[in-house]
Backbone as numpy.savetxt, mean C-alpha at the origin, in Angstrom:
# Nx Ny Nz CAx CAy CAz Cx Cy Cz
-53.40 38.50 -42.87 -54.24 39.66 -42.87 -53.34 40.89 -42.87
-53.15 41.68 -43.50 -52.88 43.42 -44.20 -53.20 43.93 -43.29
-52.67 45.13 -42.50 -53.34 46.39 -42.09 -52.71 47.22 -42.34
-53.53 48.11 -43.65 -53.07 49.12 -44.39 -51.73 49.08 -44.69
-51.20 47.58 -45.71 -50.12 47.81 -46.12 -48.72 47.44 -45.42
-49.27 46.91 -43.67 -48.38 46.55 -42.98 -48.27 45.45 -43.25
-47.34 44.09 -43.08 -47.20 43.23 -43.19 -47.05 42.96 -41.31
-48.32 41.53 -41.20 -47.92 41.21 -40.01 -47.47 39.81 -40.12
-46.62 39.52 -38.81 -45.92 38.82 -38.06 -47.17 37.49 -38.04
-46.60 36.25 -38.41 -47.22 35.36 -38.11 -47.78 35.39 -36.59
-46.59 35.48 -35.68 -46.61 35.22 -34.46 -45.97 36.47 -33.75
-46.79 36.97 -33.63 -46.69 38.72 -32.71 -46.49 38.53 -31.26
-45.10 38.79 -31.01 -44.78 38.76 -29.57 -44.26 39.79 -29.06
-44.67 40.64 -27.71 -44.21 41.25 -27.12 -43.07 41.28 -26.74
-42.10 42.24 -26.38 -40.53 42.39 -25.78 -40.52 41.51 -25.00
-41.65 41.37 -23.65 -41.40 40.69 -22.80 -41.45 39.28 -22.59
-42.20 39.03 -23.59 -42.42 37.42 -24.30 -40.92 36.97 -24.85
-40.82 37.62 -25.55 -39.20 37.15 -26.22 -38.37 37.35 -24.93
-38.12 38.52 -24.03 -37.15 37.99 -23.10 -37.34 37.08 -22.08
-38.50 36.80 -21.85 -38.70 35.79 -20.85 -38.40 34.09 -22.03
-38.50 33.80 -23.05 -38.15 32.80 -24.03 -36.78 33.11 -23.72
-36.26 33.85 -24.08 -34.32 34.13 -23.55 -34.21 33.33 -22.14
-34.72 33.94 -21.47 -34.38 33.66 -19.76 -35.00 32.10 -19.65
-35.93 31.27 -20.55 -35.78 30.15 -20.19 -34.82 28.72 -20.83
-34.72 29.45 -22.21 -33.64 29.26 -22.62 -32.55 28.99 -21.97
-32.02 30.19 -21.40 -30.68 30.23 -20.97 -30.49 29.72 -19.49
-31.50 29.50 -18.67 -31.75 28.80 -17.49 -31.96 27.07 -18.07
-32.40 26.91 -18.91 -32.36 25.54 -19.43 -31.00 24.83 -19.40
-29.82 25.62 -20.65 -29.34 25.65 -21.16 -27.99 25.37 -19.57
-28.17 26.37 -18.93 -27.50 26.63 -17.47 -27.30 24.81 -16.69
-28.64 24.75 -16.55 -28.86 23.28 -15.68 -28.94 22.43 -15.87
-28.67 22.21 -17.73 -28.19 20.72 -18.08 -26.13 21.18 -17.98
-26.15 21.98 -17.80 -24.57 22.20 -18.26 -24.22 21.54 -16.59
-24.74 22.15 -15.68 -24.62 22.13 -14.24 -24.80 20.49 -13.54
-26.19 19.93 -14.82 -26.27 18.65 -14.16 -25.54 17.75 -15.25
-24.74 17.69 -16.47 -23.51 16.96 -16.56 -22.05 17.66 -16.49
-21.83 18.23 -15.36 -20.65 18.24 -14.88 -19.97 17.76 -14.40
-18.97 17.06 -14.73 -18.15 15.78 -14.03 -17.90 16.19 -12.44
-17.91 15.02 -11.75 -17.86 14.87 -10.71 -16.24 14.98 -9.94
-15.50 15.14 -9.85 -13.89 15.34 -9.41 -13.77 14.51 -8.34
-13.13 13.57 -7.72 -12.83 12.69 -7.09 -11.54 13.14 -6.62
-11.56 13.66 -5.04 -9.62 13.87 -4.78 -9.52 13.58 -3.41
-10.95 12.60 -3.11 -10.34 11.85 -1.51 -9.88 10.39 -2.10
-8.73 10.56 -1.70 -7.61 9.02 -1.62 -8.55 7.70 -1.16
-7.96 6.44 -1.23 -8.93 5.24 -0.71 -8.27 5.58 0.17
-9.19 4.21 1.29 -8.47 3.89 2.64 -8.21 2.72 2.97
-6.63 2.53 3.58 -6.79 1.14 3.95 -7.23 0.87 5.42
-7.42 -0.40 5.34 -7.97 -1.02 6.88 -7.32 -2.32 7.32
-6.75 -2.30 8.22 -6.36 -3.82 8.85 -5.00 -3.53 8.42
-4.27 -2.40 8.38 -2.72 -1.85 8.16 -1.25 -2.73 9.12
-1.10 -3.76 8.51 -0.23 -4.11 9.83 0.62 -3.55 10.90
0.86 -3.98 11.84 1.57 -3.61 12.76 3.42 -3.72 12.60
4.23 -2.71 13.00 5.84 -3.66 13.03 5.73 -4.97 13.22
6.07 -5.64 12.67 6.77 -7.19 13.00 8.23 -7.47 13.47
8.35 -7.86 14.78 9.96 -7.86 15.49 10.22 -9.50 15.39
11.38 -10.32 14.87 10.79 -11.51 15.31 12.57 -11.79 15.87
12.74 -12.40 16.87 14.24 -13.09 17.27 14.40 -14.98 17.03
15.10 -14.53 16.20 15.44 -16.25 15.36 16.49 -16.64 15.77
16.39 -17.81 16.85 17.54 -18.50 17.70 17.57 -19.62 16.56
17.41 -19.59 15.40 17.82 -21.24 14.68 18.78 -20.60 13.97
19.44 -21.64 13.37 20.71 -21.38 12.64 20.69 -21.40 10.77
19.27 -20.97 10.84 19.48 -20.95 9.25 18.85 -19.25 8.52
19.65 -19.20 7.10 19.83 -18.19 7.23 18.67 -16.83 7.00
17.26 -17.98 6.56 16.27 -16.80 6.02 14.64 -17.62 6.90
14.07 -16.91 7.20 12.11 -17.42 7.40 11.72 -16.80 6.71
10.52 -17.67 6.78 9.03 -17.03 5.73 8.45 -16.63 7.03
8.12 -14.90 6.58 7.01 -14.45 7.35 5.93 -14.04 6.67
4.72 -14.19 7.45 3.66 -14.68 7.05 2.73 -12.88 7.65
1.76 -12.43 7.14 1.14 -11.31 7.55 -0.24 -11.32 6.91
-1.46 -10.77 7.36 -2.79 -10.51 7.08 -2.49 -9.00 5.90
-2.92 -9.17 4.87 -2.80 -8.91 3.50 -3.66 -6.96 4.15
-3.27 -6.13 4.37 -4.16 -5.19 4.25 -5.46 -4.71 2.96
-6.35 -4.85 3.41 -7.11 -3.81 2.69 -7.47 -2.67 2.22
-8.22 -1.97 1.12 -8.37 -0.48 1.02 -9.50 -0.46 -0.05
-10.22 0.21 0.10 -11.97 0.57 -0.49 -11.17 2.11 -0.69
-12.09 2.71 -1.89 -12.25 3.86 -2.18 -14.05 4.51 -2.35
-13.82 5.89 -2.28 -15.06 6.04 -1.75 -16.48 6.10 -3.02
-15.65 5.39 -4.34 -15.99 5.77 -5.58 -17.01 4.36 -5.47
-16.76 3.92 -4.80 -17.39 1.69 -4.78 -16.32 1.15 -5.96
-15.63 1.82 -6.18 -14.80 1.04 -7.31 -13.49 0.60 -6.87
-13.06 -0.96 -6.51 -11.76 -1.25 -5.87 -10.72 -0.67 -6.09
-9.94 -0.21 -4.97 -8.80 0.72 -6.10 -7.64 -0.82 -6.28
-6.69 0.00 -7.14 -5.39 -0.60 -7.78 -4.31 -1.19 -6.26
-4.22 -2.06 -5.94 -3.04 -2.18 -4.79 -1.83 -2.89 -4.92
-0.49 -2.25 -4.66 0.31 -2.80 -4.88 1.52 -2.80 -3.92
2.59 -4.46 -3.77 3.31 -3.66 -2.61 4.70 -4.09 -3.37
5.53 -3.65 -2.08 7.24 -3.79 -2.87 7.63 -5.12 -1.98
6.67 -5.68 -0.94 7.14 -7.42 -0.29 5.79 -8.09 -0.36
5.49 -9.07 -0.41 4.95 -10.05 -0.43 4.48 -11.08 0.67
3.53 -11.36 1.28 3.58 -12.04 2.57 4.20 -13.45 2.39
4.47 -14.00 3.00 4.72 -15.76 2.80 6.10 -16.09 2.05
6.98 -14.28 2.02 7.97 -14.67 1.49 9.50 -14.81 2.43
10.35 -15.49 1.87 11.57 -15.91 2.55 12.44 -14.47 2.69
12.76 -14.31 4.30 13.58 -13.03 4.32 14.47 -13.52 5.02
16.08 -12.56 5.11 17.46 -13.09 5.96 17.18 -12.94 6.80
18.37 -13.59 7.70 18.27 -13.19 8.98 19.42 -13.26 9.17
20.36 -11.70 10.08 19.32 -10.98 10.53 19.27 -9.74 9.16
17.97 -9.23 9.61 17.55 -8.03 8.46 16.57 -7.04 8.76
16.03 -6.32 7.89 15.42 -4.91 8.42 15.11 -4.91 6.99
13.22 -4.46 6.95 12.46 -4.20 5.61 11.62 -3.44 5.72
11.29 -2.71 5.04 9.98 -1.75 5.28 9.01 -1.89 3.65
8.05 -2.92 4.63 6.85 -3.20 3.71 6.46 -2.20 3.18
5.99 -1.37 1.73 4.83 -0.45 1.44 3.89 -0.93 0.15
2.20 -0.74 0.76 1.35 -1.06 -0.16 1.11 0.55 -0.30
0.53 0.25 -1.57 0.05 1.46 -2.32 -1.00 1.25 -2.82
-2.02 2.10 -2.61 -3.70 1.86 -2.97 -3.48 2.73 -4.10
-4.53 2.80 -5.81 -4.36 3.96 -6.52 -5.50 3.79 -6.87
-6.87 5.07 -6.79 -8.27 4.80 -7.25 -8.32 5.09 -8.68
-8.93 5.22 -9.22 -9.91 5.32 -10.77 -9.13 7.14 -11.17
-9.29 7.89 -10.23 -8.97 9.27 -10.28 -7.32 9.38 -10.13
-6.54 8.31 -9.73 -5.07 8.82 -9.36 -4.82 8.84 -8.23
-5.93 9.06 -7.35 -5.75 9.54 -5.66 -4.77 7.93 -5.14
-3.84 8.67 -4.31 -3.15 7.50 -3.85 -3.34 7.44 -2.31
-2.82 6.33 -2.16 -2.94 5.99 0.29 -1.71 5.40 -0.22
-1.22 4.91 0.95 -0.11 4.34 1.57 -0.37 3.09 2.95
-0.10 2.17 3.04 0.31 1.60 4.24 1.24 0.73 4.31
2.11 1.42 5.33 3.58 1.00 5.49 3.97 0.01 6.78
4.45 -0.68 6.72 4.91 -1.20 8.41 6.89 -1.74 8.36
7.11 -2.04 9.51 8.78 -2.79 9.00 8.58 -4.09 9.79
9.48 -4.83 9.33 9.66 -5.94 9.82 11.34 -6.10 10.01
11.48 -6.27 11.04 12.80 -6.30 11.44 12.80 -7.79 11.94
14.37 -8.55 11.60 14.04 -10.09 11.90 15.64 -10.13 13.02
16.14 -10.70 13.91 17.06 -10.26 15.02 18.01 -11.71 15.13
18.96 -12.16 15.40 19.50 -13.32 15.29 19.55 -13.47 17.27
18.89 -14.27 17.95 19.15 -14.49 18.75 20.68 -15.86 18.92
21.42 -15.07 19.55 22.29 -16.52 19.66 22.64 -16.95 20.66
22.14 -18.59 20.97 21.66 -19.71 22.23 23.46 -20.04 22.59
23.60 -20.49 24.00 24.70 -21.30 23.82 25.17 -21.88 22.83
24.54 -22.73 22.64 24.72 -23.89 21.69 25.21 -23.05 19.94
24.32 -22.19 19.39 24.77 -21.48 18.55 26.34 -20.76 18.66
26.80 -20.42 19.63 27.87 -19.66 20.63 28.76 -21.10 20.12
29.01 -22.39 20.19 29.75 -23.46 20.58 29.83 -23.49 19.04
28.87 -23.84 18.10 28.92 -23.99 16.78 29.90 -23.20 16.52
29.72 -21.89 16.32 30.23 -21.01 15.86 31.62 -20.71 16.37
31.87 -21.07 17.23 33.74 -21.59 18.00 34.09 -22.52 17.40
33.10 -23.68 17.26 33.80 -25.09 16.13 34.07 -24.84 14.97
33.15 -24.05 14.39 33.81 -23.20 12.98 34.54 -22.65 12.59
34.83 -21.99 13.88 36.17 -21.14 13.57 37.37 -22.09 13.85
37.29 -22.51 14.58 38.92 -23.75 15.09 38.65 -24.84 13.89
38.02 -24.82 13.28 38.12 -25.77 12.28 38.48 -25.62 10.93
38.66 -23.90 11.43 38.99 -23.38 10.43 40.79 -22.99 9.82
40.58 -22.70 11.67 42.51 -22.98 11.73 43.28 -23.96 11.46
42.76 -25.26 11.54 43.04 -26.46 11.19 43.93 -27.38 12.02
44.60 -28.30 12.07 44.82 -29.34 12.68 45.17 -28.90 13.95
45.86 -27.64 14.63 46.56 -27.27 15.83 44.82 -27.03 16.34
43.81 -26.40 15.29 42.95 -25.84 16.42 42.06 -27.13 17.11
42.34 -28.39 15.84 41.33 -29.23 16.03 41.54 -30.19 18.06
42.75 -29.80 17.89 43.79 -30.50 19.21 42.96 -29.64 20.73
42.85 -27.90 20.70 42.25 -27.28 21.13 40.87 -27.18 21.30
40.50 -27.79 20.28 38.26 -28.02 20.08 38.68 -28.92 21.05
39.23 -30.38 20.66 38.59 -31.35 22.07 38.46 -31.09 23.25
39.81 -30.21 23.62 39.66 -29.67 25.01 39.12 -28.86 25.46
38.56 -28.44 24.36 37.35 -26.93 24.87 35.69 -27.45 24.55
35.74 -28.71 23.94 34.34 -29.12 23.91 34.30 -29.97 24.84
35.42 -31.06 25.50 34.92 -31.38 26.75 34.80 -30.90 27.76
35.70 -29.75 28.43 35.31 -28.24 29.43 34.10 -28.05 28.92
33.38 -27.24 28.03 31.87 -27.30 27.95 31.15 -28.61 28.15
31.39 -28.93 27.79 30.06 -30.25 28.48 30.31 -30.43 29.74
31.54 -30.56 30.80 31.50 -30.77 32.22 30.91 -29.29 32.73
31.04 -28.38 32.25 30.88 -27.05 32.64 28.94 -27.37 32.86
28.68 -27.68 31.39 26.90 -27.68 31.24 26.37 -28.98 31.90
């Protein structure tokens, strides 16, 4: 429909019609941006059941044990297991004597890392009897003069004990 020559607008909208279409627009536009925004993850997992030092004194005469330990755990707060890894192994053969410092390392989905560390220190206790060995080794080492000297110093120990 013409009025006098004007050409109208299919759809005749007021200023305020079009800016309120802007403003829902751009509020639309706002709160899908807002509701896929990645989520950032920068709390670390945690472990649980972290062992304790391990001290152990080894009166036997050989040169390594297997020590044995409860495997720590660690959850992250994502529900997704993180990555764990250590630099010893439980159930494995260590010297004696020696000094180790276990570390596991948790790593989640995001990078975030934990730590749980403990040492295990292993101690050579030495018994009499280890004490006597270790004199026979050596005079046996000197050879025939010391072997003359062992008898008489291993039968003094036994009347002694």
């Amino acid at each position: 429909m013409l009025i006098k020559g004007r050409k109208r607008s299919p759809l005749r909208l007021s200023h305020n019609t079009y800016k309120m279409i802007v403003q829902y627009f751009i509020l639309n536009v706002l709160l899908a941006t807002i509701a896929t925004a990645a989520v950032v993850d920068t709390e670390p997992p945690v472990f649980t059941d972290c062992p304790k030092d391990i001290m152990i004194d080894d009166n036997t005469i050989t040169d390594n044990i297997r020590i044995n330990w409860k495997r720590p755990t660690a959850t992250d707060n994502s529900g997704v297991p993180p990555s764990v890894t250590s630099n010893r192994q439980a159930g494995a053969l260590f010297p004696v004597p020696s000094s180790f410092e276990v570390l596991y390392k948790a790593i989640d989905a995001a990078g975030n890392e934990a730590t749980c560390t403990f040492r295990i220190t292993l101690k050579r206790t030495y018994t009499t009897y280890m004490k006597k060995i270790a004199l026979i080794d050596k005079l046996q080492a000197i050879g025939n003069q010391g072997n003359l000297f062992l008898m008489a110093l291993v039968i003094k120990v036994n009347v002694l004990n």
